[in-house]
C-alpha positions in Angstrom: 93.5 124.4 78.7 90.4 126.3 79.7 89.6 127.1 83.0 86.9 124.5 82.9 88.8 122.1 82.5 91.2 122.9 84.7 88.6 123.6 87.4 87.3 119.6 86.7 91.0 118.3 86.6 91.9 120.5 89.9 88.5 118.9 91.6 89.7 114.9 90.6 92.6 115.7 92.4 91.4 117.1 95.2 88.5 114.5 95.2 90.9 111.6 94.9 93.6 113.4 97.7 90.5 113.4 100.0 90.4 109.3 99.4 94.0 109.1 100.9 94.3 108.4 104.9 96.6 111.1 104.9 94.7 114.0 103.7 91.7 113.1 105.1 90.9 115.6 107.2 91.9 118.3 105.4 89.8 121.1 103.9 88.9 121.3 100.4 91.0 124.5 100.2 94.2 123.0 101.9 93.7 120.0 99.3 93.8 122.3 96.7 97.3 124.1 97.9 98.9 120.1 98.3 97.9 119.4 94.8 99.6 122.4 93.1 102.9 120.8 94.7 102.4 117.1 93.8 103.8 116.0 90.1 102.9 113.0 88.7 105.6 110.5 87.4 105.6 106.9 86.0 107.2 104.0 86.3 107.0 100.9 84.4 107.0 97.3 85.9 110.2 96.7 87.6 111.3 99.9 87.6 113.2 101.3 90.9 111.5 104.2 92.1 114.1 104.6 95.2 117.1 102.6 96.5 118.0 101.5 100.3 120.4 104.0 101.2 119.7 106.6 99.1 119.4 110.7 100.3 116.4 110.8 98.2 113.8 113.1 99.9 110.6 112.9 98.0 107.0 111.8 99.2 105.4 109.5 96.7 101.9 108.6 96.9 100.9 105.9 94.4 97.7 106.4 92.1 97.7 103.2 90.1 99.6 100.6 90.4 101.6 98.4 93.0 104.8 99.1 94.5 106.9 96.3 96.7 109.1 98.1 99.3 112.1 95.2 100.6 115.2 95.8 102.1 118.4 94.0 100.9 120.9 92.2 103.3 124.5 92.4 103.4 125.0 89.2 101.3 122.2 90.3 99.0 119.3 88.5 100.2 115.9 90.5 99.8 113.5 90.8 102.2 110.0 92.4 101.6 108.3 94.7 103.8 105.3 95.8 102.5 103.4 96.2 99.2 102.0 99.6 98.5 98.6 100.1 95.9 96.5 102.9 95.4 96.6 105.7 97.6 99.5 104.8 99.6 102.0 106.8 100.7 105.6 105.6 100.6 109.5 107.5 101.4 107.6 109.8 104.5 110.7 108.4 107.3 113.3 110.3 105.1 110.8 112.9 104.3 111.0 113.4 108.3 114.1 112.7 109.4 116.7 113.5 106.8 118.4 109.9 106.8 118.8 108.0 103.8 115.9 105.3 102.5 115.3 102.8 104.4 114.4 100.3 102.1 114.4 99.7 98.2 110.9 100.7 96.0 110.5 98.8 93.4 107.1 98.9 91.0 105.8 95.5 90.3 103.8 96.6 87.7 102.9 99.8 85.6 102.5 102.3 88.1 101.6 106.4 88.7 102.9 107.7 91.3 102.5 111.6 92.8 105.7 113.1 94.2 106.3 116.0 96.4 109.7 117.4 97.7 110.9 117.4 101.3 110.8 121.2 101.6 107.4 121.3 100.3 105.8 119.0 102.0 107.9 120.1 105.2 106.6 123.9 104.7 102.7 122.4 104.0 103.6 120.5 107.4 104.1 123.4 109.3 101.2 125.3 108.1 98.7 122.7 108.2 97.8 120.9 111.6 95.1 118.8 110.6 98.4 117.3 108.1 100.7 116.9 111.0 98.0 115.1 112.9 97.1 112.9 109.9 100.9 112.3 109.9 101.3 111.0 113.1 98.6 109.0 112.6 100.5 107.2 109.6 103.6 107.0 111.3 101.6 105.0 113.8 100.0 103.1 112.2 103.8 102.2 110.4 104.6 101.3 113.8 101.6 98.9 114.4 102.5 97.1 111.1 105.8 96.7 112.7 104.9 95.3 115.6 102.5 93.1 114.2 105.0 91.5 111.6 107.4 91.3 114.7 104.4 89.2 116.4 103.9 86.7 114.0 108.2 86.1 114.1 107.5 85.3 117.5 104.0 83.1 117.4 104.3 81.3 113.6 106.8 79.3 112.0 107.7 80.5 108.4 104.2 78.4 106.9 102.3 80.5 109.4 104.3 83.8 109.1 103.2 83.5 105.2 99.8 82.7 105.4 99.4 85.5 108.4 101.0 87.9 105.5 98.9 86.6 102.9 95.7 87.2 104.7 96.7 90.4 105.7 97.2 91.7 102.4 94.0 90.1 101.2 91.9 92.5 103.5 93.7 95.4 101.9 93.4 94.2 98.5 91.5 90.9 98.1 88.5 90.3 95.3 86.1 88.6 96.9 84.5 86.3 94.7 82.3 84.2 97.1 81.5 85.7 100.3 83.2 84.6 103.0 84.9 82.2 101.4 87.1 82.4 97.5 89.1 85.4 97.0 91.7 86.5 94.8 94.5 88.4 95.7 96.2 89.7 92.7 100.3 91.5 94.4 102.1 90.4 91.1 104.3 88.6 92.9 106.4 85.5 92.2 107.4 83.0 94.0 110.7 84.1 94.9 108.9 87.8 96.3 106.8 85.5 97.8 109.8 83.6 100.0 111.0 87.1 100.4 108.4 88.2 102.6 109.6 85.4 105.2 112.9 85.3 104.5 112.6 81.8 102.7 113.3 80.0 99.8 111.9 79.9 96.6 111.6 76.2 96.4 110.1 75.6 100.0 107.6 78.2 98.7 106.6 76.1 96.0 106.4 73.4 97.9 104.2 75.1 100.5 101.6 76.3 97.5 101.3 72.6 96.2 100.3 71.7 99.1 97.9 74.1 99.8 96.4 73.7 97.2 96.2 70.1 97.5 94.7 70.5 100.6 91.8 73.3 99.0 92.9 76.2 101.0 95.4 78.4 98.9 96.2 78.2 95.2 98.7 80.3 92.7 98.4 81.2 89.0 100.0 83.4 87.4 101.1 85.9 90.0 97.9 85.5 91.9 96.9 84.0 95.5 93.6 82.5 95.3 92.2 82.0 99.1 90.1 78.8 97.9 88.5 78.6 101.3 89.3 81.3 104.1 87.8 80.1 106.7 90.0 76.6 106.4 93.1 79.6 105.6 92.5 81.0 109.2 92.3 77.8 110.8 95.6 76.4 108.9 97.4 80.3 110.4 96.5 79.7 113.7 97.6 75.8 114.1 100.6 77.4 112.9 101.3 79.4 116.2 104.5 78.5 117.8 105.4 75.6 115.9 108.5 77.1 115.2 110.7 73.6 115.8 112.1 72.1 113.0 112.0 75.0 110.1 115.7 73.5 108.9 114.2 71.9 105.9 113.1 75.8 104.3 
């Protein structure tokens, strides 16, 4: 390769680490040092990128593609935590602290991801202060997520806790399609991930959909959430807050 085009391929790196919350404030130099220890790796849809329990210690930080992060129960049942897109960075607790994974990560469709090891990233840590602040920052803002899924246990039945989760993700990743109104939110998720994200099943999630839709506030094709009307989607969250009597029927 020439050195022009390794100088263009080093600076679309660098640019595209410079997107990522992480790196954000770090110089173009120090950029330049993480991307020499980042390797890129694939994964195809459904593919397990890391297992709960494992003593995996890699960083991952997707470039295309989705990735669902769940933990599994001692019975089996699945749980969802989060879904990751681009420029997310996913596997930094065991990258910290040594224990094994958390949680399962699973891609949900085609996906690139950039990996660094522990040690590496660990040394860069060290070195770098702007990196250790930027990681606190994440770790924080890990926390906040936690607390705020905690929050809506508390203050939603399951409807609510979904919708809430829904219209999270849609400010992350929503299309909007008219403006303050129709988006679509495209996780490639079915409706059993879907159930999994409140702990439900996948026939009360069907349910719920239908009736949404019915109603003109949330429809789903083919893996996608449509918000029909987002507005009439907050509203429907917030009558949800503490009606958590009678949930035995999902």
């Amino acid at each position: 390769m020439r050195s022009s085009s390794r100088q263009e391929v080093l600076s679309r790196r660098v640019a595209f680490l410079k997107q990522v919350f992480l790196f954000a404030d770090l110089s173009e130099a120090e950029l330049a040092v993480l991307v020499g220890d980042f390797h890129p790796k694939e994964y195809s849809k459904d593919e397990i990128i890391f297992r709960q329990g494992d003593t995996s210690r890699e960083l991952y930080l997707v470039m295309r593609g989705k990735v669902r992060i769940f933990r599994i129960s001692p019975s089996g049942a699945e749980t969802t935590i989060a879904i990751y897109s681009t420029g997310s960075i996913m596997g930094e607790f065991a990258v910290v602290d040594s224990e094994p994974r958390s949680a399962t990560a699973k891609a949900i469709e085609a996906a690139d991801l950039l990996v660094m090891p522990q040690d590496k990233f660990l040394q860069h840590l060290r070195q770098m202060p702007d990196l250790a602040l930027g990681m606190t920052r994440l770790l924080a803002s890990r926390v906040r997520w936690t607390a705020a899924y905690a929050e809506t246990i508390a203050q939603y039945d399951a409807a609510g806790r979904l919708l809430h989760i829904l219209l999270l993700y849609n400010e992350q990743f929503g299309q909007e399609e008219e403006a303050g109104k129709r988006y679509v939110l495209d996780l490639a998720l079915n409706q059993t991930d879907l159930a999994s994200l409140v702990g439900a099943r996948r026939e009360w999630v069907n349910r719920l959909l239908r009736d949404w839709q019915r109603r003109g506030i949330v429809a789903y094709e083919a893996g996608k959430i449509i918000i029909l009307d987002l507005p009439r989607a907050q509203a429907e969250r917030d009558s949800r807050i503490e009606a958590n009597v009678g949930e035995a029927g999902w």
